[in-house]
Structure formats: structure tokens, C-alpha cells
PDB file of N, CA, C and O in Angstrom:
ATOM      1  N   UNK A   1     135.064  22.130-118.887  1.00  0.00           N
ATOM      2  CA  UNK A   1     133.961  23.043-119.136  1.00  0.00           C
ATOM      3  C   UNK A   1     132.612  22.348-118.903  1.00  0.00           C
ATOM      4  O   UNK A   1     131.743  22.959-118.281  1.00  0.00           O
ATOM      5  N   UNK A   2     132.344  20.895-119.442  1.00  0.00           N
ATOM      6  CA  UNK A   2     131.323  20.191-118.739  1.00  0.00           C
ATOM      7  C   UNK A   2     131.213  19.988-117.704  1.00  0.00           C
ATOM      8  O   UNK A   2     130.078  19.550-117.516  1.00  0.00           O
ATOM      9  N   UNK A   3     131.753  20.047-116.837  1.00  0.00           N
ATOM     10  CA  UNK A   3     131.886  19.438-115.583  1.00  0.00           C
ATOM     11  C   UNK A   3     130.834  20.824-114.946  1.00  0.00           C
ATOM     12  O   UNK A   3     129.679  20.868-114.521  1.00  0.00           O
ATOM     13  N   UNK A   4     132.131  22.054-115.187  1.00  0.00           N
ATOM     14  CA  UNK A   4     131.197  23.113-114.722  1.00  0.00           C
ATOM     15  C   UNK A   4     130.173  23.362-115.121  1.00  0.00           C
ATOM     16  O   UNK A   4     129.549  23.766-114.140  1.00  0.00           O
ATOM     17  N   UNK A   5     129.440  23.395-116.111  1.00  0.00           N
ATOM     18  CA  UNK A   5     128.327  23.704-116.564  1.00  0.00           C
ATOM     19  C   UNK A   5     127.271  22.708-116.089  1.00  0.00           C
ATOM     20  O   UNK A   5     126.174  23.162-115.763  1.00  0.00           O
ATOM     21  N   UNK A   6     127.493  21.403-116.020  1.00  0.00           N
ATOM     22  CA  UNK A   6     126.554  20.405-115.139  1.00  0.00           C
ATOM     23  C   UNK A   6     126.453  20.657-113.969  1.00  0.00           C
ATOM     24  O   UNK A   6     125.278  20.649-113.601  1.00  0.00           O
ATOM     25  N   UNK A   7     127.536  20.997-112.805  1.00  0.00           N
ATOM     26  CA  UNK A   7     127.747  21.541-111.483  1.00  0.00           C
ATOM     27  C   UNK A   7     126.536  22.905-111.952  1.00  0.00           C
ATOM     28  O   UNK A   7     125.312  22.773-111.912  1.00  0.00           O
ATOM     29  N   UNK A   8     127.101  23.858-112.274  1.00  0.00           N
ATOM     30  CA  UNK A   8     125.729  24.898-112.657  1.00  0.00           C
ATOM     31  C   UNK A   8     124.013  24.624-112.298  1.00  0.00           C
ATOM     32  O   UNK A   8     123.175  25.151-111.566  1.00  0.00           O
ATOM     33  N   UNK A   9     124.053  23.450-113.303  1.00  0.00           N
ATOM     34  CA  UNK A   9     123.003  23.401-114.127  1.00  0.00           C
ATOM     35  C   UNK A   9     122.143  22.641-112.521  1.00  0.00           C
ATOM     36  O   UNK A   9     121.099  23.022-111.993  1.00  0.00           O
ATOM     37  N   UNK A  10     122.802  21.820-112.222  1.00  0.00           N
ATOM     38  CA  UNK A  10     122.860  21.091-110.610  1.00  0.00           C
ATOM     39  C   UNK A  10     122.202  21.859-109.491  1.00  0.00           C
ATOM     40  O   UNK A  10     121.177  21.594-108.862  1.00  0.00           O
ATOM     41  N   UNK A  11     123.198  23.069-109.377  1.00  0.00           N
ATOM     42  CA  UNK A  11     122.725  24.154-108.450  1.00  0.00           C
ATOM     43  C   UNK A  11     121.649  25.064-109.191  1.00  0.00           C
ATOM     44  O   UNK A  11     121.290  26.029-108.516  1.00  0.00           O
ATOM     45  N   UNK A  12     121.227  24.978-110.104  1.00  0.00           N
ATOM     46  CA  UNK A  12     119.891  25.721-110.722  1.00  0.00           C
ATOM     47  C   UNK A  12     118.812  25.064-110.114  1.00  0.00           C
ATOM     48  O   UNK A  12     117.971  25.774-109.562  1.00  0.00           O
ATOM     49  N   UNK A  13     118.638  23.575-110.106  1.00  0.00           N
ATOM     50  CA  UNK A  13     118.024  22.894-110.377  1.00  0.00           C
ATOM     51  C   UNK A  13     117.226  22.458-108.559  1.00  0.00           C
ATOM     52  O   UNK A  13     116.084  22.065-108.323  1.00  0.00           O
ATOM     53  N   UNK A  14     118.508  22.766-107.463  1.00  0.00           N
ATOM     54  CA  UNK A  14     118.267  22.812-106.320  1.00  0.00           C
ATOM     55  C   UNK A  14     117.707  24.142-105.806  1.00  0.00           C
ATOM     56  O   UNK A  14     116.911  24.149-104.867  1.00  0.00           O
ATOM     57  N   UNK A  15     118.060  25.124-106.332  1.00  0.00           N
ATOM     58  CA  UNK A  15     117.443  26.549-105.939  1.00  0.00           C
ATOM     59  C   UNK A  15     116.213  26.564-106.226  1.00  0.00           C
ATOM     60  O   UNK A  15     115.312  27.089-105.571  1.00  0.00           O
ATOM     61  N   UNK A  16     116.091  25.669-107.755  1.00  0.00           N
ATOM     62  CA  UNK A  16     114.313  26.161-108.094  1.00  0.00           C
ATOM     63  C   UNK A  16     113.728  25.140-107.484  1.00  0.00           C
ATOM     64  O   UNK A  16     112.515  25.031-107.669  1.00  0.00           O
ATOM     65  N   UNK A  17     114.362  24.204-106.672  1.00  0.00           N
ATOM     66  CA  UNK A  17     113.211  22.517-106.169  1.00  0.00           C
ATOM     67  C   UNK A  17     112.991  23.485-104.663  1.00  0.00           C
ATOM     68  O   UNK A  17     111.956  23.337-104.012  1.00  0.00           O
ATOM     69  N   UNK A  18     114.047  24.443-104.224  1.00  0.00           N
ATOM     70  CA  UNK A  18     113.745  25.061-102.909  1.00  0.00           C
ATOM     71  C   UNK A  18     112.964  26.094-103.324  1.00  0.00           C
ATOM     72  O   UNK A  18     112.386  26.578-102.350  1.00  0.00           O
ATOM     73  N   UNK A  19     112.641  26.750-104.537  1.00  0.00           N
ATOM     74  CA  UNK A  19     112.052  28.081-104.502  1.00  0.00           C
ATOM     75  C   UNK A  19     110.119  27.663-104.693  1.00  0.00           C
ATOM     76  O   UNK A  19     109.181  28.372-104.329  1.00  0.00           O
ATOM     77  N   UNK A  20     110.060  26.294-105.377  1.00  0.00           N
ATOM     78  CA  UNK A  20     109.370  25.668-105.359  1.00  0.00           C
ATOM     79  C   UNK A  20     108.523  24.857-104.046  1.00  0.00           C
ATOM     80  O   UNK A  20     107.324  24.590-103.963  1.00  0.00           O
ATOM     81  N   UNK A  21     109.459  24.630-103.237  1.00  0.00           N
ATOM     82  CA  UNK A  21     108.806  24.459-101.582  1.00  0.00           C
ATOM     83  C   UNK A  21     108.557  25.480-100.740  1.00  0.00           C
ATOM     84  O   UNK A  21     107.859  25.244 -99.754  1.00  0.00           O
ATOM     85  N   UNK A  22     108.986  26.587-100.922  1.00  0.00           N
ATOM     86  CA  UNK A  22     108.715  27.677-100.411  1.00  0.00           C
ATOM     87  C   UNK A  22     106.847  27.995-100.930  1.00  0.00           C
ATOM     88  O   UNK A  22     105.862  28.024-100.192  1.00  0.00           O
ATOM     89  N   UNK A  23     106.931  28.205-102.539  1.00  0.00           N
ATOM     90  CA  UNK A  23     105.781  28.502-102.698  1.00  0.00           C
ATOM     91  C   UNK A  23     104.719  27.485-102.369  1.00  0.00           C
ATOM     92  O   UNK A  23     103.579  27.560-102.828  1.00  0.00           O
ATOM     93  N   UNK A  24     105.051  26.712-101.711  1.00  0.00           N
ATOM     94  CA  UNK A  24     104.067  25.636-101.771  1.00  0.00           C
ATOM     95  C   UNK A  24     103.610  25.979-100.398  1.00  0.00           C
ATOM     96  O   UNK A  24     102.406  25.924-100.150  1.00  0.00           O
ATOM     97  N   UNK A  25     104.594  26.381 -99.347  1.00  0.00           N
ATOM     98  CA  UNK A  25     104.409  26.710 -97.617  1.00  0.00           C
ATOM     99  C   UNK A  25     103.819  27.849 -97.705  1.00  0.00           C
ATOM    100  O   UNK A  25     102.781  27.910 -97.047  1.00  0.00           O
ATOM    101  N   UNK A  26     104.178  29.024 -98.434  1.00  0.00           N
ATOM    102  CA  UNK A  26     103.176  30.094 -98.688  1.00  0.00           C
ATOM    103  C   UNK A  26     101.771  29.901 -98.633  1.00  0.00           C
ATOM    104  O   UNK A  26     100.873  30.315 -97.900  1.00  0.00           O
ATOM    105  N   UNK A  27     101.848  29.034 -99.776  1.00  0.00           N
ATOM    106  CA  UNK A  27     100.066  28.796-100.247  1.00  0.00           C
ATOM    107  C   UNK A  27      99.789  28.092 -98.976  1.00  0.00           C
ATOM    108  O   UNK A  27      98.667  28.368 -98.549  1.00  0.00           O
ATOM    109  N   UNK A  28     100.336  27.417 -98.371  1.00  0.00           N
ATOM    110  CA  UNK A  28      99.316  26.932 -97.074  1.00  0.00           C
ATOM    111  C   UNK A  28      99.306  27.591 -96.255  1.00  0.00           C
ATOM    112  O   UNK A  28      98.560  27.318 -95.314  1.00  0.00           O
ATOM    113  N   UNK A  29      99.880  28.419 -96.224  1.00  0.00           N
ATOM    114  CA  UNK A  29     100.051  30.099 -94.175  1.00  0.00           C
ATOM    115  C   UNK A  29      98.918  30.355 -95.479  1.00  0.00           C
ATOM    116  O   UNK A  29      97.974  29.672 -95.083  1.00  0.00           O
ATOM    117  N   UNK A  30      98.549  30.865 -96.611  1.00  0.00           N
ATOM    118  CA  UNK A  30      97.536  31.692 -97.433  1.00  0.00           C
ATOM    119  C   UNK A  30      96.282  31.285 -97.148  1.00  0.00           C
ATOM    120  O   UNK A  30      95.434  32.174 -97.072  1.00  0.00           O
ATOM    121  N   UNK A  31      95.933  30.119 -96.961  1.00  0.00           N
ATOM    122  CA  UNK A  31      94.804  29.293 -97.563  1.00  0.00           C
ATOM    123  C   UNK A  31      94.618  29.333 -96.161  1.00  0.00           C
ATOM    124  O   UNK A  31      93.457  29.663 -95.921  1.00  0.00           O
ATOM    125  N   UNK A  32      95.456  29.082 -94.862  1.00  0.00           N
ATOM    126  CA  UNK A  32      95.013  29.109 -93.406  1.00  0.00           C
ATOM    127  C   UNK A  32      94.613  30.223 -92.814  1.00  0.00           C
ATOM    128  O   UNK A  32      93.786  30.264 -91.903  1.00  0.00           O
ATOM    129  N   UNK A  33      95.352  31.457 -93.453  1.00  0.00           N
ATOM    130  CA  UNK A  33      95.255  32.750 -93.004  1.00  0.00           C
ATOM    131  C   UNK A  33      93.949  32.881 -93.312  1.00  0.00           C
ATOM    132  O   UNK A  33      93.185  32.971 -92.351  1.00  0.00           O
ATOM    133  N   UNK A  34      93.321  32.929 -94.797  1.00  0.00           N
ATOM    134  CA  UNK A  34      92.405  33.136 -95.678  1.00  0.00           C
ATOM    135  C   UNK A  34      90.876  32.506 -94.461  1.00  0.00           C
ATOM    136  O   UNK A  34      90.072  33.226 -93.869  1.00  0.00           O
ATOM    137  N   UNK A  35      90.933  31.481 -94.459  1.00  0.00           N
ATOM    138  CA  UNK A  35      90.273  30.328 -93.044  1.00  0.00           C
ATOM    139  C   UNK A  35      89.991  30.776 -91.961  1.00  0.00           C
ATOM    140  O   UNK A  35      88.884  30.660 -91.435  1.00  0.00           O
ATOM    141  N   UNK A  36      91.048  31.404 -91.441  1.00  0.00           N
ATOM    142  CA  UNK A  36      90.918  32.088 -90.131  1.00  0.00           C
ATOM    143  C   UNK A  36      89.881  33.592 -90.419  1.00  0.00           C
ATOM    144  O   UNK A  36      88.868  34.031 -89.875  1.00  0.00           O
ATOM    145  N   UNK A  37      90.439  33.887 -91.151  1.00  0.00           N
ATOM    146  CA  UNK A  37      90.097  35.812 -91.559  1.00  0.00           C
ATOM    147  C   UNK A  37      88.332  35.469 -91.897  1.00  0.00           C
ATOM    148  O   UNK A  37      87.476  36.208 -91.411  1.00  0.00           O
ATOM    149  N   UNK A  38      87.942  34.235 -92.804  1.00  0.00           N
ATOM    150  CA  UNK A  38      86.444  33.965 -92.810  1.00  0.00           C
ATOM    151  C   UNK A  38      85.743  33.390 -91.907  1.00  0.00           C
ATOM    152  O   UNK A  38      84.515  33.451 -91.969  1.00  0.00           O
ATOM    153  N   UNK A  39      86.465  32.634 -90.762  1.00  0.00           N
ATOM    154  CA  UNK A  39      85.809  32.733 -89.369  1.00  0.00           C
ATOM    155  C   UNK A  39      85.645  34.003 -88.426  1.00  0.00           C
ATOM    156  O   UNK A  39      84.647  34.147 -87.720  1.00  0.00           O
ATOM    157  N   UNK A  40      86.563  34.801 -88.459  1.00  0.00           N
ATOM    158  CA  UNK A  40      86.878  36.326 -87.800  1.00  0.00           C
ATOM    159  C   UNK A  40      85.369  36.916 -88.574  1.00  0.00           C
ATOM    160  O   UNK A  40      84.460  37.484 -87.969  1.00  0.00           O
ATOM    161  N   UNK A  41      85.394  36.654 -89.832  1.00  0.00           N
ATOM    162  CA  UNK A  41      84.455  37.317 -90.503  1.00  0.00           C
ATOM    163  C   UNK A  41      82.784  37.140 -90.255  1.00  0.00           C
ATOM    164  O   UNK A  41      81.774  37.830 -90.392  1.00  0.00           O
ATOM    165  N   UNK A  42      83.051  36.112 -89.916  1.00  0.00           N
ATOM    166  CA  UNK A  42      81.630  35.591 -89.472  1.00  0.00           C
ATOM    167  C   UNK A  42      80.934  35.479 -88.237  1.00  0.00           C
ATOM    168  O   UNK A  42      79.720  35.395 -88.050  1.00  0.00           O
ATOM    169  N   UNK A  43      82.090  35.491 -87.226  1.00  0.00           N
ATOM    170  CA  UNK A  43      82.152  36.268 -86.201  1.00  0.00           C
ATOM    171  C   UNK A  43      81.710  37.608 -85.904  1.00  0.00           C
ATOM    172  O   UNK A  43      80.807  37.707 -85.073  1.00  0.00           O
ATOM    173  N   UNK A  44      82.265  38.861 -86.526  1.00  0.00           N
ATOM    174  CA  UNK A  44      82.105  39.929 -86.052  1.00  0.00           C
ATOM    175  C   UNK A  44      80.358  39.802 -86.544  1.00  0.00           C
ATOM    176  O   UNK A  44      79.437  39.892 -85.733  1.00  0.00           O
ATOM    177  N   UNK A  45      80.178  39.583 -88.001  1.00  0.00           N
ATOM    178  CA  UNK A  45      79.063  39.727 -88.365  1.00  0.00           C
ATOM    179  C   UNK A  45      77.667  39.453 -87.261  1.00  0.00           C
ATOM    180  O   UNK A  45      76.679  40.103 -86.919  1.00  0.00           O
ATOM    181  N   UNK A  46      78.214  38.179 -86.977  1.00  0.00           N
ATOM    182  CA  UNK A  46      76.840  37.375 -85.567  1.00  0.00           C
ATOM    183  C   UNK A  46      76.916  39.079 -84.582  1.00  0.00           C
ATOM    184  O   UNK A  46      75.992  39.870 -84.392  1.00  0.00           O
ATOM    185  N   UNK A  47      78.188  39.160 -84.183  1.00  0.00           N
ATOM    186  CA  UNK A  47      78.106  40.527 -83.194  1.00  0.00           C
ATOM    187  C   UNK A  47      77.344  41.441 -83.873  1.00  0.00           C
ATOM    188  O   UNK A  47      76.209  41.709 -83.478  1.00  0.00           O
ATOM    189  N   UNK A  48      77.854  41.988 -84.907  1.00  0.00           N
ATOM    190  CA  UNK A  48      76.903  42.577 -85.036  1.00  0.00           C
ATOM    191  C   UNK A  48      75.542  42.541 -85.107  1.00  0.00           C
ATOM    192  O   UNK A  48      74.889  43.530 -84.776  1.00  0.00           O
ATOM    193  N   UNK A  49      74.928  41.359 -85.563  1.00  0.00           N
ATOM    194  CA  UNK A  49      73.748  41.650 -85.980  1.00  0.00           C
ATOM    195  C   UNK A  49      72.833  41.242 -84.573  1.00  0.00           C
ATOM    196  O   UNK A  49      71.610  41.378 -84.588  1.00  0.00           O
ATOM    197  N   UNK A  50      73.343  40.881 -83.721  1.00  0.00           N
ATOM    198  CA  UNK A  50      73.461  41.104 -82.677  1.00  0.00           C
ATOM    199  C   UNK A  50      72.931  42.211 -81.530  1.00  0.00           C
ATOM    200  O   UNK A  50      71.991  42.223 -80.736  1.00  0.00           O
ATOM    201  N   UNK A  51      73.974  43.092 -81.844  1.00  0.00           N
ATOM    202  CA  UNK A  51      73.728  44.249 -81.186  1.00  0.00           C
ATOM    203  C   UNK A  51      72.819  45.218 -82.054  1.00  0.00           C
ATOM    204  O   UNK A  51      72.483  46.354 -81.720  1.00  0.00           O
ATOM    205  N   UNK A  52      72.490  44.571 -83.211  1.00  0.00           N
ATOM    206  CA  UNK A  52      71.750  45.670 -84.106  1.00  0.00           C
ATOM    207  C   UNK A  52      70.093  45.311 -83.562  1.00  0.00           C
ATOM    208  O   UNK A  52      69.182  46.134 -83.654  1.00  0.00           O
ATOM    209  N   UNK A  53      69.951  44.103 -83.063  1.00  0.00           N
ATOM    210  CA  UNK A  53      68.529  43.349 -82.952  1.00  0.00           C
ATOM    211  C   UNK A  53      68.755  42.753 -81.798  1.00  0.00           C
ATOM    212  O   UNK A  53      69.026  41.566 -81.979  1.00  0.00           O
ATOM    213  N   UNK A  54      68.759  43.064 -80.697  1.00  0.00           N
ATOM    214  CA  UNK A  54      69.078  42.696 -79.053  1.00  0.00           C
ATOM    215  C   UNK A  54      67.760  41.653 -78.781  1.00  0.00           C
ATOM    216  O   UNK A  54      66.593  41.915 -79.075  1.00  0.00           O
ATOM    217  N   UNK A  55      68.183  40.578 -78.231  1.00  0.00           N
ATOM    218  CA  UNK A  55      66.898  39.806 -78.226  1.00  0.00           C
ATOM    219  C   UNK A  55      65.969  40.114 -76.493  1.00  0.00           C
ATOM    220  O   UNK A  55      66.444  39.888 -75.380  1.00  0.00           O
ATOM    221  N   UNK A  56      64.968  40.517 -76.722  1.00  0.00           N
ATOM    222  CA  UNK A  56      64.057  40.886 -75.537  1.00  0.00           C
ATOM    223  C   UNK A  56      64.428  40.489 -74.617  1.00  0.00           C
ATOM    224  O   UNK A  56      65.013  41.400 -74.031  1.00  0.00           O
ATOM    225  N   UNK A  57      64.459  39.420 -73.957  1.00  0.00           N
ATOM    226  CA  UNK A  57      64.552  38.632 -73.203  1.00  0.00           C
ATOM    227  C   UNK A  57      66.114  38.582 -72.561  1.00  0.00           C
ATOM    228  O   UNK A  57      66.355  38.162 -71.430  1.00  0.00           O
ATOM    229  N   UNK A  58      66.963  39.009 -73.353  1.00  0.00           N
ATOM    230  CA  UNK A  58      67.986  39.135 -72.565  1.00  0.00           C
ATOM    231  C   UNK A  58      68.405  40.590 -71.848  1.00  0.00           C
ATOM    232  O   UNK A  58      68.240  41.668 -72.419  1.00  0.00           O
ATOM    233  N   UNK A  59      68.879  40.473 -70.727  1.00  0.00           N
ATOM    234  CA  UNK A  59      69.023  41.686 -69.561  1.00  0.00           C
ATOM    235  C   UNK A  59      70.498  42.458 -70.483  1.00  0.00           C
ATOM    236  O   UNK A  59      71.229  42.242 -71.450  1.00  0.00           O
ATOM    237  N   UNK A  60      70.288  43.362 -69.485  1.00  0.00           N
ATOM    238  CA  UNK A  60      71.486  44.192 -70.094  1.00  0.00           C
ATOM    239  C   UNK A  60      73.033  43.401 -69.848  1.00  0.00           C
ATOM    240  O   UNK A  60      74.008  43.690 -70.542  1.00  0.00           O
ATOM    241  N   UNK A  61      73.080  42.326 -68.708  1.00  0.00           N
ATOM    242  CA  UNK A  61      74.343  41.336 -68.428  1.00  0.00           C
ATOM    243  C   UNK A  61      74.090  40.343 -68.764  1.00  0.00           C
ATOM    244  O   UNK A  61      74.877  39.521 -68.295  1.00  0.00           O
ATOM    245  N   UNK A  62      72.905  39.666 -69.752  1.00  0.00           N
ATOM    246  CA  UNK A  62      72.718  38.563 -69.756  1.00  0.00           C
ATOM    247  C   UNK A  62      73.381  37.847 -71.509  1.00  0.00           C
ATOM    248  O   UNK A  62      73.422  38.460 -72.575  1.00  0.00           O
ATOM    249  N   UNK A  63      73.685  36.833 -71.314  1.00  0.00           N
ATOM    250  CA  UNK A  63      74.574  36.296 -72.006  1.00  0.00           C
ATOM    251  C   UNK A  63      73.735  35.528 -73.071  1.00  0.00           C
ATOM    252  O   UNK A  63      73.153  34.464 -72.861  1.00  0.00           O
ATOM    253  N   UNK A  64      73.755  36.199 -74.209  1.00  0.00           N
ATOM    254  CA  UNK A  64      73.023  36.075 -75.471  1.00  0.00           C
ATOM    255  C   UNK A  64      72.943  34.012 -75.579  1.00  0.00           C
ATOM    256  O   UNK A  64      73.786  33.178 -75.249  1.00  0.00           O
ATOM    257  N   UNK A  65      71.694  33.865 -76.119  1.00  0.00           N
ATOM    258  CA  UNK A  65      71.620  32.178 -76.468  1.00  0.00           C
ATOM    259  C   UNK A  65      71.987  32.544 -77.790  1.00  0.00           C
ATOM    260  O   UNK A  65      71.962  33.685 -78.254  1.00  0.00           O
ATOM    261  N   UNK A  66      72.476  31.057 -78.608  1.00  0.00           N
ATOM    262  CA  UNK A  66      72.822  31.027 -79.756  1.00  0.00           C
ATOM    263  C   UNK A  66      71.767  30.855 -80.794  1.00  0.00           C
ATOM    264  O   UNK A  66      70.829  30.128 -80.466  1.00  0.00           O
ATOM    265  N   UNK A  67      71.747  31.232 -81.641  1.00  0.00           N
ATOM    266  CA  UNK A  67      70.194  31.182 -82.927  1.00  0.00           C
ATOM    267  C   UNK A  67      69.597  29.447 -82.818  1.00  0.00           C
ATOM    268  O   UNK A  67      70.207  28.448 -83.198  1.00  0.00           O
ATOM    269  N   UNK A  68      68.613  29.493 -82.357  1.00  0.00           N
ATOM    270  CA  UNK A  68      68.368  27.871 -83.158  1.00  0.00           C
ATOM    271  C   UNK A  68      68.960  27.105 -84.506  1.00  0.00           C
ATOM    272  O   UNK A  68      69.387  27.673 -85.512  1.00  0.00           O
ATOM    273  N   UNK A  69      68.896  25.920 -84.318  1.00  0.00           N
ATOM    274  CA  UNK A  69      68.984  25.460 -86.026  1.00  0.00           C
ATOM    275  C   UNK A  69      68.233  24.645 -86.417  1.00  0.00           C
ATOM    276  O   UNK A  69      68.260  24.296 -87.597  1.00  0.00           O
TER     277      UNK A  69
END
């Protein structure tokens, strides 16, 4: 009866060390996804504000300069 119950306790112990690496690979696709989605974000924004305030000087084909810094 010990034997089995240690064997058990064994395979508990490997499911939760794997259920435990899983959440850990999650949180990093999360935290990268999250990264990406606030560059996307900051992105569209420049477009927009962009096309909301067209700078004079550029033609209707002409290829926007980037803001000073």
C-alpha cells in the first residue's frame, strides 16, 4: 500500500512540476504578445496622428520624415 501511494504521490508531483512549466511559457507568449500589441499600438497611433495633421511640405506621394527628437 506504500509503495502505491508514494508511486501516486510521485506522479502528482511530476504533473504539477509540468503544469508549473507550462504556466511559466504562457506568461512569456503573454508578456511578448502584450510587447508586440504596445508597439502595434504606437504605431497605428503615429498613423494616425499623422493623417489627422499632414505635414505641408509633404506631396500627396511623398514619404512622411520622422518627428525630430
Amino acid at each position: 500500500m506504500k509503495a502505491k501511494l508514494e508511486e501516486r504521490l510521485e506522479a502528482l508531483k511530476a504533473e504539477y512540476a509540468s503544469g508549473q512549466k507550462m504556466l511559466a511559457e504562457i506568461d512569456t507568449r503573454r508578456a511578448t504578445l502584450t510587447q508586440a500589441m504596445l508597439r502595434i499600438e504606437g504605431a497605428m497611433q503615429v498613423l494616425q496622428e499623422m493623417l489627422e495633421h499632414p505635414s505641408p511640405e509633404a506631396g500627396p506621394d511623398a514619404t512622411p520624415r520622422p518627428p525630430a527628437s
